[in-house]
C-alpha positions in Angstrom: 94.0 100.2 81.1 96.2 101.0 84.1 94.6 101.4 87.7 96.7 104.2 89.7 95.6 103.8 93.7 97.2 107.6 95.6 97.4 107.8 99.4 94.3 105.8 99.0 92.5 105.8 102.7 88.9 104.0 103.6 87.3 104.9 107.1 84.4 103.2 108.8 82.3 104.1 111.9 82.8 101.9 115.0 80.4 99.7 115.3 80.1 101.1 119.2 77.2 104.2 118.6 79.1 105.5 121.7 82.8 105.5 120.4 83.9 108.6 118.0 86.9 106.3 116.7 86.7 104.7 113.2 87.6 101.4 112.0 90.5 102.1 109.0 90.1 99.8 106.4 92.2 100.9 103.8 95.4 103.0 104.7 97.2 105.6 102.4 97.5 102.8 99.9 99.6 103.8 96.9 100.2 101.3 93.9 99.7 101.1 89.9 98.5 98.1 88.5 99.9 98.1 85.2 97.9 97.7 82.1 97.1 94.4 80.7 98.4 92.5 83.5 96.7 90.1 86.3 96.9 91.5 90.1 96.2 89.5 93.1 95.5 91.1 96.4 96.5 89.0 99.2 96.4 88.9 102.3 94.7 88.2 106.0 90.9 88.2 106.5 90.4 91.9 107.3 94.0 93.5 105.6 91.1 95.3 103.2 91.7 93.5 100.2 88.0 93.3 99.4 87.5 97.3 100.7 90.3 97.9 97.8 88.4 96.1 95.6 85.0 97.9 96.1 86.8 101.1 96.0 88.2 100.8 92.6 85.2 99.7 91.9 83.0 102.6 93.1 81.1 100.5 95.1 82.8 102.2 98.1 83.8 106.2 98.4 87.3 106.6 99.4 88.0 108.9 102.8 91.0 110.0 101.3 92.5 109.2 98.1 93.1 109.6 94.5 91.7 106.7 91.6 92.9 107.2 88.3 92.1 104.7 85.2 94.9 105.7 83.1 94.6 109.4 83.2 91.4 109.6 84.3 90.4 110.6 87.4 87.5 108.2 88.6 87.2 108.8 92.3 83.5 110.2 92.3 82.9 108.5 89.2 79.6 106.1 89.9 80.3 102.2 89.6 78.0 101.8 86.3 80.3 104.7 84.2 83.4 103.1 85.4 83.7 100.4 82.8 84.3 97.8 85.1 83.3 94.6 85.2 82.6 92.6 89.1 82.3 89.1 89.7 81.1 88.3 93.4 82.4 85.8 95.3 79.2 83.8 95.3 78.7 84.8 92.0 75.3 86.8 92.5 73.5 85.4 89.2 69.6 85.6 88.9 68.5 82.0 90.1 65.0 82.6 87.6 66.9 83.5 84.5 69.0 81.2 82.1 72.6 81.8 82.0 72.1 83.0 78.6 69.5 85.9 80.3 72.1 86.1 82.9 74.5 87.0 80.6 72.6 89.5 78.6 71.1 91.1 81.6 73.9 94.1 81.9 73.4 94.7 78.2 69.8 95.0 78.4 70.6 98.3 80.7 72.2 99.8 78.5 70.9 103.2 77.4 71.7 106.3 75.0 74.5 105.3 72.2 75.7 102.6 74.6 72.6 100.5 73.5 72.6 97.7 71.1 70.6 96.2 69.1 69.4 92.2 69.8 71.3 90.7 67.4 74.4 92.8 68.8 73.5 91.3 72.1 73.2 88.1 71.2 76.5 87.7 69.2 78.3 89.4 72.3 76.7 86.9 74.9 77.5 84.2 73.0 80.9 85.1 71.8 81.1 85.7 76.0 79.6 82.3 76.6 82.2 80.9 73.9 85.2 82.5 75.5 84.6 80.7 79.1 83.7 77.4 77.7 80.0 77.4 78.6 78.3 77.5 75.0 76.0 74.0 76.0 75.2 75.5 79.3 72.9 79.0 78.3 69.7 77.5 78.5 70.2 75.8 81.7 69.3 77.8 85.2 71.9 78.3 87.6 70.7 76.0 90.2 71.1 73.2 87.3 74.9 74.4 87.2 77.7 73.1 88.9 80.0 75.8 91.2 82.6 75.9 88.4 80.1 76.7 85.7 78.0 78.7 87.5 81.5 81.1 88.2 82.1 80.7 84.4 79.1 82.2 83.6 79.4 85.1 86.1 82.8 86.2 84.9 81.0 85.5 80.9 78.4 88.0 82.5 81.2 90.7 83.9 83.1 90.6 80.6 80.1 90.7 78.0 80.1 94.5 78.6 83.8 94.3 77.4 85.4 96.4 80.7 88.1 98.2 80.9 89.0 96.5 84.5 88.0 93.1 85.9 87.5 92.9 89.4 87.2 89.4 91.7 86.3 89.0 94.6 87.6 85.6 96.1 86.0 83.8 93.1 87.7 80.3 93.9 86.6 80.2 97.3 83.5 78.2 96.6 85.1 75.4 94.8 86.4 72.5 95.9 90.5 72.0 95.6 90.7 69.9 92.4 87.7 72.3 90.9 89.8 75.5 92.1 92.8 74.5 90.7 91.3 73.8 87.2 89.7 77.0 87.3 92.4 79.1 88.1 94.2 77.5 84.9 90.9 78.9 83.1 91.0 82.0 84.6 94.5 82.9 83.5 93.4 81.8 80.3 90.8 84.2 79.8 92.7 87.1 80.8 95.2 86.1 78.6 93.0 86.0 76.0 91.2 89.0 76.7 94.1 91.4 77.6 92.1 92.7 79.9 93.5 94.5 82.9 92.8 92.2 86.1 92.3 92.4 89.9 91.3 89.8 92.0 91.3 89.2 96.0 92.6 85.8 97.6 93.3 84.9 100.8 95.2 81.7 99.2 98.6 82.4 98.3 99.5 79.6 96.7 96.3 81.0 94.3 97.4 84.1 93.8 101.5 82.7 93.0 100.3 80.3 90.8 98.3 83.2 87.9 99.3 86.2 88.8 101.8 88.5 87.2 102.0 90.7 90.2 100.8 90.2 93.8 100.0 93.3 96.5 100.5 92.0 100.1 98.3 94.0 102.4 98.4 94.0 106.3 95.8 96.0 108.2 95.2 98.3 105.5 98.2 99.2 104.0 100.5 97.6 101.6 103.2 95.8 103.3 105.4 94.5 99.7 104.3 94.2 95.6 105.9 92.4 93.3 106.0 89.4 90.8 105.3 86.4 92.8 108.7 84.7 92.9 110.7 88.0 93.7 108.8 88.7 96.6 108.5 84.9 97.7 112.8 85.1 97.2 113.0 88.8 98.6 110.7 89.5 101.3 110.9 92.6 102.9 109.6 91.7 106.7 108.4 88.9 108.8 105.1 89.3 108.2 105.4 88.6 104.2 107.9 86.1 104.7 105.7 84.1 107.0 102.9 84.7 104.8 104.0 83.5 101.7 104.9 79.6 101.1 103.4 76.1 101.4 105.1 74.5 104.1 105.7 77.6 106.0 109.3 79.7 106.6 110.8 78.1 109.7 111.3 81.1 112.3 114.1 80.8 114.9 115.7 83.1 117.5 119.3 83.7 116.3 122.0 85.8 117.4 125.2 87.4 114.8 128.7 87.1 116.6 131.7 88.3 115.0 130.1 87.7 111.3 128.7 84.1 112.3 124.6 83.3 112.4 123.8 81.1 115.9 120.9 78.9 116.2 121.5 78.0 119.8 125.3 77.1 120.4 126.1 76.2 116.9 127.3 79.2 114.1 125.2 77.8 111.4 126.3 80.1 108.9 128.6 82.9 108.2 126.8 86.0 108.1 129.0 89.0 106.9 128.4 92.4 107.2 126.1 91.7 109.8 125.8 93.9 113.3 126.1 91.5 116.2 123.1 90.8 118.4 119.6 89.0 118.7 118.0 88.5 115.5 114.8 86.6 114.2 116.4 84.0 111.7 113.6 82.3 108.8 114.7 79.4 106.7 112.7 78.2 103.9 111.2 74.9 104.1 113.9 73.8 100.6 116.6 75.4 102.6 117.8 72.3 104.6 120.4 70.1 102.6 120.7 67.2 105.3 125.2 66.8 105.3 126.5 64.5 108.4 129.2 66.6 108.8 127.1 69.7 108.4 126.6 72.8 111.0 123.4 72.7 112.4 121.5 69.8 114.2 118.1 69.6 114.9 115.9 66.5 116.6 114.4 64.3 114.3 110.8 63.3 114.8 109.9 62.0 111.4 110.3 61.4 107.7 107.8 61.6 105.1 108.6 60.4 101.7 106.6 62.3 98.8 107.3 60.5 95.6 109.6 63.7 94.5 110.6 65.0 97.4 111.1 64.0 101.3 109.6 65.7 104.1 112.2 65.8 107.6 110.4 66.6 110.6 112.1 68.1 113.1 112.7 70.1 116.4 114.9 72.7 117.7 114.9 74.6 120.9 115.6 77.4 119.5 112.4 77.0 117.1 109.1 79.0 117.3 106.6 76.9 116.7 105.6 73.0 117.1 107.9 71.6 114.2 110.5 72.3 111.7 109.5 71.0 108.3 112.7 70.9 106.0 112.1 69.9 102.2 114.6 68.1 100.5 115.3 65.5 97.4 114.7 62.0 97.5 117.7 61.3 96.4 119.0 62.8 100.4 118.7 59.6 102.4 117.8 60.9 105.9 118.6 58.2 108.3 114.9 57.6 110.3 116.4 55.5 113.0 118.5 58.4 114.2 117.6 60.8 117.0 119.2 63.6 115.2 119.6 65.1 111.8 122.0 67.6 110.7 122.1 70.2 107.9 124.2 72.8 105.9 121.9 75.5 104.9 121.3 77.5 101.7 122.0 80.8 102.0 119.4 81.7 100.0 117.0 80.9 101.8 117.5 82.2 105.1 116.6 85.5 105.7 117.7 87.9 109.1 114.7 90.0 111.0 114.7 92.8 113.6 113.0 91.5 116.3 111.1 94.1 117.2 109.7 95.5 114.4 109.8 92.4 112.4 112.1 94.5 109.4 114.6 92.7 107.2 118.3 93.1 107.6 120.7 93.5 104.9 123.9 93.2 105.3 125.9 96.5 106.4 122.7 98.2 106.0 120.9 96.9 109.1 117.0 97.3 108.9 115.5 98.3 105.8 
């Protein structure tokens, strides 16, 4: 089932009884999420990822806006005739029931042709139980559970009712990293297995990289860039995203094009075609240094860290917004500790030009996009 978000808008009173202005949550956000495939909203704390989430859901009623599953139109549609399934990011399960009652609970509800018998009930919570790995686990309470199984049996719970659309709200969040990064695996797994269509909200974009097929970066509101993972980690369309995105960070400099050359400083690190000439916001990926002696821009060096794999340069420019460059590189690139300075060709590739007002990519002989 395909989720279709139209000029998609979510106002809330100010919190100040005196003020007549609203706080906007969600901004004429317009997407589809295609059918069958995992989403991950990320973004900030407050870009309305979770808003999004409760809207599709029909937990929240849009200002403005159209939701369609397929080519239905569900915008007043109530959250129990939606056919979605909602796991919370502390999971919500009944602390006085089994998992097993857990699980059946939603079934129980069911009324009209939509009810089953108990033996239909049974074989679904079980089939439910069997798909998340949890089978041992029914009869125990959730206070006897551990925070991976106790999110196993909340998303067993969300998908016994066999929904068109999963929802998830930050359902990592409560694990610890080693825990998180097992259950993500799982989590792909299942909606792998399941084919059903996915959202889920994450602050953590190494997370949402890592499973999903497509990713929706929001910024107060609205949706800044969507895409598969990789493209818009290679290809990002502002500052904002490209800051966002990647684990060390983008390294921001001021810059300035000259006569088709990038300078960092004094030195024309790179040629730059196409480019207009003046002040620009330059951002190099971390794996975007390749140290060269006889390369064309030199930085400080305040440290190497070796990493097995890779090696990790430290180092400093004055040019440089922030407290330290972090370049990536092989192990195989000796970088010379004992020296006061290190110097680097750079991949074009990964250096991307912003405005530097309004934070826009440039293209070459296109200016901002």
């Amino acid at each position: 089932m395909n989720v279709i978000l139209m000029g998609l808008t979510k106002h809330f009173p100010s919190k100040n009884k005196r003020s007549k202005e609203v706080v906007v949550a969600v901004d004429d956000l317009s997407f589809e999420i295609p059918d069958g495939q995992l989403v991950g909203l990320l973004g900030p704390s407050g870009c309305g990822k979770t808003t999004t989430l409760n809207l599709i859901s029909g937990l929240e009623k849009p200002t403005a806006g159209s939701i369609f599953f397929g080519k239905d139109d569900v915008t007043t549609v109530p959250p129990e005739m939606r056919g979605v399934g909602l796991v919370f990011q502390n999971y919500a399960l009944y602390p006085h029931m089994t998992v097993l009652q857990n699980i059946l609970f939603p079934l129980e509800n069911l009324k009209g042709d939509k009810k089953l018998s108990k033996e239909e009930m049974l074989k679904r919570a079980h089939d439910a139980a069997d798909l998340v790995q949890i089978t041992e686990l029914l009869e125990r309470k959730p206070a006897e559970l551990s925070g991976g199984q106790q999110q196993r049996a909340a998303i067993a719970r969300a998908l016994v009712k066999m929904p068109k659309i999963l929802l998830l709200d930050e359902p990592l969040s409560n694990l610890d990293a080693r825990l998180r990064l097992q259950t993500r695996e799982e989590l792909r797994r299942i909606q792998r297995e399941t084919g059903i269509t996915t959202v889920f909200v994450t602050h953590d974009q190494e997370e949402a990289m890592s499973i999903s097929d497509m990713i929706v970066v929001m910024k107060d509101g609205s949706l800044n860039q969507k895409g598969r993972p990789q493209e818009v980690y290679d290809d990002p369309v502002n500052l904002f995203v490209a800051k966002f995105l990647g684990n060390p960070p983008i390294n921001v400099f001021r810059g300035e094009v000259r006569n088709e050359k990038l300078f960092i400083g004094q030195e024309a690190v790179m040629d730059a075609p196409l480019y207009p000439n003046g002040p620009v916001t330059v951002g190099i990926r971390p794996e975007g240094f390749v140290p060269n002696d006889g390369g064309r821009f030199t930085c400080g060096l305040v440290g190497v860290e070796v990493m097995g794999r890779d090696t990790s340069v430290v180092c400093s420019h004055p040019e440089f917004e922030g407290a330290s460059i972090r370049a990536i590189v092989s192990s195989e690139n000796n970088v010379d500790a004992s020296k006061k300075t290190v110097v680097f060709d750079l991949k074009p590739n990964k250096v991307f030009l912003f405005d530097v007002d309004t934070g826009r990519r440039l293209r070459p002989g296109r200016g901002s996009r």
